[in-house]
C-alpha positions, 0 to 999 in steps of 0.5 A: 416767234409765236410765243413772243408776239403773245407776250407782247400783245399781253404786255400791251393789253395790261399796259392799256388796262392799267391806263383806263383801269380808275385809281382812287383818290381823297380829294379834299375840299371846303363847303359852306354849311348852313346851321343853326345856333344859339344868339350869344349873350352875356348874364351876370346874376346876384342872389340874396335869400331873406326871411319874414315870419311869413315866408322865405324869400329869394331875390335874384337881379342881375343884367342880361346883354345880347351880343349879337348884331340882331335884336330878339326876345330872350325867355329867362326863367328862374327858379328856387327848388331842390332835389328831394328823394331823387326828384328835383322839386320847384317851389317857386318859379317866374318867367321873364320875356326879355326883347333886346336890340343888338348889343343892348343890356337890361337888368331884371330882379325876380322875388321868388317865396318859400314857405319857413319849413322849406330848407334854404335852396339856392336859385337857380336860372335858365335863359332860352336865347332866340336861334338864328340861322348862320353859315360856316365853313366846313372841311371834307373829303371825298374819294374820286376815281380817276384813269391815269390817262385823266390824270395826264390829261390834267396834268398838261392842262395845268401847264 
């Protein structure tokens, strides 16, 4: 009987540590997670190049239209260059602050002058849009440890 009871009491000690031994779980979860982005807007470019016996020049217009529901000043710079021995040189440049009221759109026309020795290049633009802080939603997942004995316990709090 010895030999039966030790095994019983060894039964029932597994039975009980594998009642409050955790069991990992992935628990999945949404939170919602400030970042910061970029105002939308919409750009819309024409060029032209001409030349006199002076110069070259380069005519860049076109309208810039914000699509955020929030005014803001938008940088647009432009420039004429090209790649030259690997480096990218800029012969003529103009910058342009540009405040918008929401869904607003401003045209804008830039005269940019080479030299007659400077191959043609091809303008070129960039726009620095204000940024504004903004919230999504984000989905995650963690690892939880639960004991069956918390997981009985759930379970009859959900009935």
């Amino acid at each position: 009987m010895e030999k039966a009871h030790k095994i019983i009491i060894l039964t029932l000690l597994m039975l009980i540590l594998s009642l409050l031994i955790p069991v990992p779980f992935t628990e999945y979860y949404t939170e919602t997670e400030t970042y910061e982005r970029e105002y939308r807007y919409k750009v819309h470019v024409e060029r032209w190049t001409g030349s006199t016996f002076l110069c070259r020049y380069y005519i860049v217009n076109g309208t810039i239209q914000n699509l955020e529901n929030r005014s803001g000043e938008f940088e647009l710079y432009v420039y004429v260059g090209r790649f030259v021995e690997g480096k990218f040189e800029i012969y003529d440049s103009k910058s342009l602050d540009i405040y918008l009221e929401p869904n607003q759109t401003e045209e804008f026309e830039v005269y940019l002058y080479t030299s007659l020795d400077v191959p043609i290049c091809n303008p070129s633009y960039d726009i620095d849009p204000p940024t504004v802080l903004d919230t999504r939603q984000v989905n995650k997942s963690r690892t939880i440890y639960k004991t069956v004995i918390q997981l009985v316990l759930e379970s009859l709090g959900q009935l």
